[in-house]
C-alpha positions as CSV (number, residue, x, y, z in Angstrom):
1,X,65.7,85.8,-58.1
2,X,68.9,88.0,-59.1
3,X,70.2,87.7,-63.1
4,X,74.2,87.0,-62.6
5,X,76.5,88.2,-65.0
6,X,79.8,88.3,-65.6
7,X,79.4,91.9,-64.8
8,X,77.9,91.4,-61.1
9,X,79.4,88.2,-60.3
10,X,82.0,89.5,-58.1
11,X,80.1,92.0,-55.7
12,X,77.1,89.3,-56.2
13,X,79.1,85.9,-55.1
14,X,82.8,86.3,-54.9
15,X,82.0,89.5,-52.7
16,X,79.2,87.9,-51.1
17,X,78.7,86.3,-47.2
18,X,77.5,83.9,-46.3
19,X,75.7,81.1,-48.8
20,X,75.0,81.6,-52.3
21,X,72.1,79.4,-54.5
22,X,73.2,79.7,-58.5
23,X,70.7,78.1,-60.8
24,X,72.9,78.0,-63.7
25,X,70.3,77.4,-66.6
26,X,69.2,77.9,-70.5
27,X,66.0,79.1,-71.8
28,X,65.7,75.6,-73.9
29,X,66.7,73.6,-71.2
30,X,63.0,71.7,-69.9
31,X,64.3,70.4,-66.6
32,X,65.5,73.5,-66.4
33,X,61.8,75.3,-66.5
34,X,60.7,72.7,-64.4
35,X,62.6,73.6,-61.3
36,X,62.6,77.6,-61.2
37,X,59.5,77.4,-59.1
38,X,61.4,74.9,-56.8
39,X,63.8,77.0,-56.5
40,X,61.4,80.3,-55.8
41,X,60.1,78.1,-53.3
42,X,63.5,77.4,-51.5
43,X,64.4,81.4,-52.0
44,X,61.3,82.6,-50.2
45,X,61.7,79.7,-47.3
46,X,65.6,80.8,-46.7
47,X,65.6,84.7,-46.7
48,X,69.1,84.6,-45.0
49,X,70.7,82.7,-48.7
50,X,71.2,84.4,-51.6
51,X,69.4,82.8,-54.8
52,X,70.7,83.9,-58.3
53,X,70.3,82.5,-61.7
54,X,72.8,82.4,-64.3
55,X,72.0,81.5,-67.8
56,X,74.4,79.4,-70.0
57,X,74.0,80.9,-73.3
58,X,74.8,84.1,-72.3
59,X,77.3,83.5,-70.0
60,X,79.6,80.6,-70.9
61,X,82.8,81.9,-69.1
62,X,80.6,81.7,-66.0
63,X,79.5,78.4,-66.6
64,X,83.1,77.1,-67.6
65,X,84.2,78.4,-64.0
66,X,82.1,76.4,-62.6
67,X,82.7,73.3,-64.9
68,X,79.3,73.0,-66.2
69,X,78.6,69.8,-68.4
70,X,74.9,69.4,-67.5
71,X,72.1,71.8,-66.7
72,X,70.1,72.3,-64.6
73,X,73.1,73.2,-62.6
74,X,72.6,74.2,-59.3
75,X,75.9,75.6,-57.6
76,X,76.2,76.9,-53.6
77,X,78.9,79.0,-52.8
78,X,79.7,80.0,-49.2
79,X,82.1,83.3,-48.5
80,X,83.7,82.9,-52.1
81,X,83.9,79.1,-52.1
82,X,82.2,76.5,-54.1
83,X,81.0,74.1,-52.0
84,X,78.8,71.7,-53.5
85,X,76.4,71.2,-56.5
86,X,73.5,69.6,-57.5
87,X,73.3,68.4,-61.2
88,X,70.0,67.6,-62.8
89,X,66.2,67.7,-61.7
90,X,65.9,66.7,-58.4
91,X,63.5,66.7,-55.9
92,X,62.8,69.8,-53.5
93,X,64.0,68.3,-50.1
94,X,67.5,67.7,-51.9
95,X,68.7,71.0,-52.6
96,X,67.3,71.7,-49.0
97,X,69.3,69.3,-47.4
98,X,72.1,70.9,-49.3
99,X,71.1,74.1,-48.3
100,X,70.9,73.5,-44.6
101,X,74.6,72.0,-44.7
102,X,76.0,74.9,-45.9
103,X,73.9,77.8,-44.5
């Protein structure tokens, strides 16, 4: 899964067609750790999407753009806009759903 960065974000998502995935995460976060492989999973089942990760600590103007108050913070942007989120652990089939919507 691509590391985003303040330094990539543009050519990465605002650049980007199409839908975006962000996993917007912190290395302390539990919940967090718990759905990376869920996410892996929903990245190797949608080669068309984009899947990146951005983590929290080291990137807090990115998660201020997109208004982060809880992690995990799951963020889909389609051709530069922010569609939807999903905030929390959740179950597999919902970020799929979401996925599918947007794709």
């Amino acid at each position: 899964m691509l590391n985003i960065t303040k330094d990539n974000f543009k050519k990465e998502v605002e650049e980007a067609e199409g839908l975006v995935v962000i996993d917007l995460w912190a290395e302390w976060c539990g919940p967090c750790r718990m759905l990376a492989p869920t996410l892996d999973e929903l990245e190797a089942e949608y080669p068309e999407v984009k899947f990146g990760k951005i983590n929290v600590d080291n990137e807090p103007e990115l998660a201020r753009l997109f208004k982060v108050q809880s992690i995990p913070f799951v963020a889909l942007v389609k051709d530069n806009v922010f569609v939807d989120m999903s905030v929390g652990y959740v179950p597999k089939a919902s970020i799929s759903r979401l996925i599918v919507k947007y794709r």
